[in-house]
N, C-alpha and C positions, 0 to 999 in steps of 0.2 A: 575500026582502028584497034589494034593489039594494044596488050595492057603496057608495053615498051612506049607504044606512042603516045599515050594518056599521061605517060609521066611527066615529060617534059609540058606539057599542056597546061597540065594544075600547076606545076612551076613557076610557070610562066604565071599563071592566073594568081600565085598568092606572091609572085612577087611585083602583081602590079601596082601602078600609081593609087588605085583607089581600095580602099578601107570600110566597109560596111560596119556601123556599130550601133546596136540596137538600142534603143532609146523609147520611152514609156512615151505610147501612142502613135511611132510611127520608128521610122529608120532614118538618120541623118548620113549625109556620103560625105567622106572626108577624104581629102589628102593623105598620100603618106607623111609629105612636109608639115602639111597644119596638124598633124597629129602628131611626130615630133616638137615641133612649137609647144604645142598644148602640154607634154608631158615633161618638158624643159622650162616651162614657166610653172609647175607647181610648186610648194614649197619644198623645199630638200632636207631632208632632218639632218642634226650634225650642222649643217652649214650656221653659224654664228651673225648674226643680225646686225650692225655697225649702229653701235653707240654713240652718242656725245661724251668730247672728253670734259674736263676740267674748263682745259683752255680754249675750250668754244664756246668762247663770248669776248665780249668789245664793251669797253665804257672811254666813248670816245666824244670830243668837245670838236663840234663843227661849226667856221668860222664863213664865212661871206663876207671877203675884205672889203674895206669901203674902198669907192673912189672918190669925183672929184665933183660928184652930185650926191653920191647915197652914204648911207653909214651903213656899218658893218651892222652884219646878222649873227646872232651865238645860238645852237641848238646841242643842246647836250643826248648823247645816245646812247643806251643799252640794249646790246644784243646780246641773248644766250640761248645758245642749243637745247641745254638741259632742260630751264624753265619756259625752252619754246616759247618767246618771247621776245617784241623791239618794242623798247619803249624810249619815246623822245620828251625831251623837257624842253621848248623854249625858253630863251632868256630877254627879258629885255634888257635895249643897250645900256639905260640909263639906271641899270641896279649897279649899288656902291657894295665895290668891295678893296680890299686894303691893296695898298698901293705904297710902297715904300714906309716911311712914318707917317702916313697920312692915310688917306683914303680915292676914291675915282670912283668914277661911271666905268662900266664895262667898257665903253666903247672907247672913252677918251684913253682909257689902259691899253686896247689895242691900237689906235694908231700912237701911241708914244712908244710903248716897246714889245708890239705883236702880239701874235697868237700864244704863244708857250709862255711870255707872263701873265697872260690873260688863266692859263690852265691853272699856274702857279697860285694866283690869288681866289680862283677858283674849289683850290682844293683846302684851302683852309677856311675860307665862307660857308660853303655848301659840306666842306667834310666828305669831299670826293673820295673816290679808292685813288690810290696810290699809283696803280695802274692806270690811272685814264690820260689815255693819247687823248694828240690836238690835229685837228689837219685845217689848213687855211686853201680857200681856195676864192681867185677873183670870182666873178659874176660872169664873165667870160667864158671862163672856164667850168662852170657849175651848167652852165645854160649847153655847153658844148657836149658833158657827160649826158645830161639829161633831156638831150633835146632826141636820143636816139631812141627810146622810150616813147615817144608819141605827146600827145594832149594828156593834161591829166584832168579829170572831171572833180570840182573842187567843191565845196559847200562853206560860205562865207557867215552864213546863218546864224551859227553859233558859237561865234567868235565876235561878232559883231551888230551894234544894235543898229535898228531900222533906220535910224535918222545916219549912222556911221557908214552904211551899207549905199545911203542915196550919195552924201557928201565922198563918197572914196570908187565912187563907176563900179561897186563888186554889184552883182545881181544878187537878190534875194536864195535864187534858185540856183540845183549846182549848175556849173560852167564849167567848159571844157577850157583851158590853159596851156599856153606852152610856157617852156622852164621862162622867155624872157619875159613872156605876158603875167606872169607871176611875181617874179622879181620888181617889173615895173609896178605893179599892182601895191605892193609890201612897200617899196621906197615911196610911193603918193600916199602913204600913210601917215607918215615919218610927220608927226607933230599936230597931227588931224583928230588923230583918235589916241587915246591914253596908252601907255606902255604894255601896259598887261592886256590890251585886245589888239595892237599887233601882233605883239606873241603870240598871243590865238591864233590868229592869220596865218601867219608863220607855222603854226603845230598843224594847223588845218591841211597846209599845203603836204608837209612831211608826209603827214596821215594815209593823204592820197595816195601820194607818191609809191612809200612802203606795200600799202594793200592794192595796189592795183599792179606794181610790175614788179610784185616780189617771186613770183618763178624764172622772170629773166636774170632776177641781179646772181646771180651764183657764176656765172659764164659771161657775163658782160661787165660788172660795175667792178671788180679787184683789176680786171684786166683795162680798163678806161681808167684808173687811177693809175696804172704803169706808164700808161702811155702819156698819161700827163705831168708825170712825176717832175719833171723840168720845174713846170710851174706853180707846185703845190709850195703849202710851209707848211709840213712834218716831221713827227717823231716814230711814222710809222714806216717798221722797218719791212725787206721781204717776207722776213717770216711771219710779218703781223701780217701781209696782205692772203697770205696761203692761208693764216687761221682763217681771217676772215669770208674769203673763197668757203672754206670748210663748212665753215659758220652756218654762210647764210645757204648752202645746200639744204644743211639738216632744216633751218626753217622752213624754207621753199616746201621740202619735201611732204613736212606736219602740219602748214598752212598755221604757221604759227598768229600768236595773238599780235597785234597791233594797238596802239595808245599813244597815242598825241597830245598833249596839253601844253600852259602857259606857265609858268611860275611864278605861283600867285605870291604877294608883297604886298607893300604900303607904300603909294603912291602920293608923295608931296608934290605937286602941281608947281606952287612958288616958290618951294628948295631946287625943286628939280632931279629931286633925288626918289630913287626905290630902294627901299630896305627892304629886309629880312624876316620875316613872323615864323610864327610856330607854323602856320600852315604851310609855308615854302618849305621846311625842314620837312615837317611831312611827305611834302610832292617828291622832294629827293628819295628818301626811305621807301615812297612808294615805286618810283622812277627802276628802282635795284631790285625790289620785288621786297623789299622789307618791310616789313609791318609797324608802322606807327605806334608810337606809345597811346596810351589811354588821355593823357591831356590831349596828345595831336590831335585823334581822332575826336574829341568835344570841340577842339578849333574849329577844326575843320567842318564841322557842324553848323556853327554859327552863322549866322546871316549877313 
């Protein structure tokens, strides 16, 4: 073959599909495609890395209206991009906070005038931000978001003591739940076991929830609150639901921290009431990622 015809040959030969690239100990055969891939997924210098802004985070009060069996549920939420973190605070219904010239139980404040007085007397109890939305949703509704999610595998254990665990059908062990088997689970509480280890129960469930389908909520849970927005009671607007979409990417993506707890209080049994201690102040400070005073943290100490 003349050297005319040799050329188009090797042409042919480097402009074929496969790529010999030598490699310590042997030869790997690539693609021309997979070796595009490979040099289009390295890092690009110059290209800018997307940060958390300010406004990537949520302190949001989540409500589970009662019906005409259960009482309402309150969990209070922090998410932030920045401090890569969700942390939740349940509330028991039966913590008093100011209500007109007087005082009330959480719960009796929500069905007399809703969720957003409920936030209202919230934020000067607790000494919330200023910023924190409310969102009220039935049981219905919370079961219907959550039911596309799957089972969620729950641990009852430490929320609850041995003899609370036999008298309320939880298993010692975790248990896999759906949102209604959960819900039903929390309302066979309801006067069984003391306020502040519902709450638990309640944190327990959250906990689950967050750490186990927190790479789907970015693409599923903003857009499942659109769709149900008919039947919500909120102050959140589109723009809050885009942050929150934002939001919860950036966690998704840093497999952020998770923290669920109860807000702990003083439990009068014959008043019927739960107040306030240095330690619940605490739990909020901690709840924002704030650092406790030096008294709190000897409270909180205490036995």
């Amino acid at each position: 073959m003349n050297a005319k015809g040799w050329r188009p040959f090797w042409a042919a030969l480097l402009a074929g599909l496969l790529v010999l690239v030598p490699l310590v100990g042997g030869t790997i055969l690539l693609t021309r495609r997979t070796l595009r891939t490979k040099l289009a997924s390295r890092p690009q210098s110059g290209v800018a890395i997307r940060q958390p802004k300010e406004e990537n985070r949520l302190s949001l009060l989540v409500c589970t209206a009662p019906t005409e069996t259960t009482a309402p549920g309150f969990l209070l939420l922090y998410l932030s991009a920045s401090q890569n973190c969700i942390h939740a605070l349940a509330l028991p219904g039966e913590l008093t906070v100011p209500f007109g010239t007087d005082e009330a139980a959480l719960a009796d404040c929500y069905r007399a005038a809703g969720p957003a007085r409920c936030r209202e007397a919230l934020l000067s109890a607790l000494a919330l931000p200023e910023d924190t939305h409310y969102l009220a949703l039935a049981p219905s509704v919370l079961q219907a978001i959550a039911d596309r999610y799957g089972a969620l595998r729950v641990g009852f254990s430490g929320a609850l003591t041995a003899d609370e665990l036999a008298r309320t059908g939880c298993s010692a062990n975790v248990q896999a739940l759906s949102a209604r088997e959960a819900e039903a689970l929390l309302s066979g509480m309801e006067g069984v076991v003391p306020p502040a280890h519902k709450a638990a129960a309640r944190a327990a469930v959250w906990d689950a929830f967050f750490r186990q389908e927190l790479e789907l909520l970015p693409a599923t849970l903003p857009d499942a609150l659109r769709t149900h927005s008919p039947s919500l009671l909120t102050d959140l607007t589109a723009q809050d639901l885009l942050i929150l979409e934002d939001t919860l990417e950036f966690l998704a993506d840093r497999t952020a921290s998770v923290h669920a707890e109860a807000l702990p209080g003083d439990w009068d049994a014959d008043a019927g009431r739960y107040t306030l201690t240095e330690d619940s102040r605490a739990a909020v400070q901690t709840l924002f990622n704030v650092s406790p005073t030096d008294g709190q943290l000897s409270s909180a100490s205490e036995p």
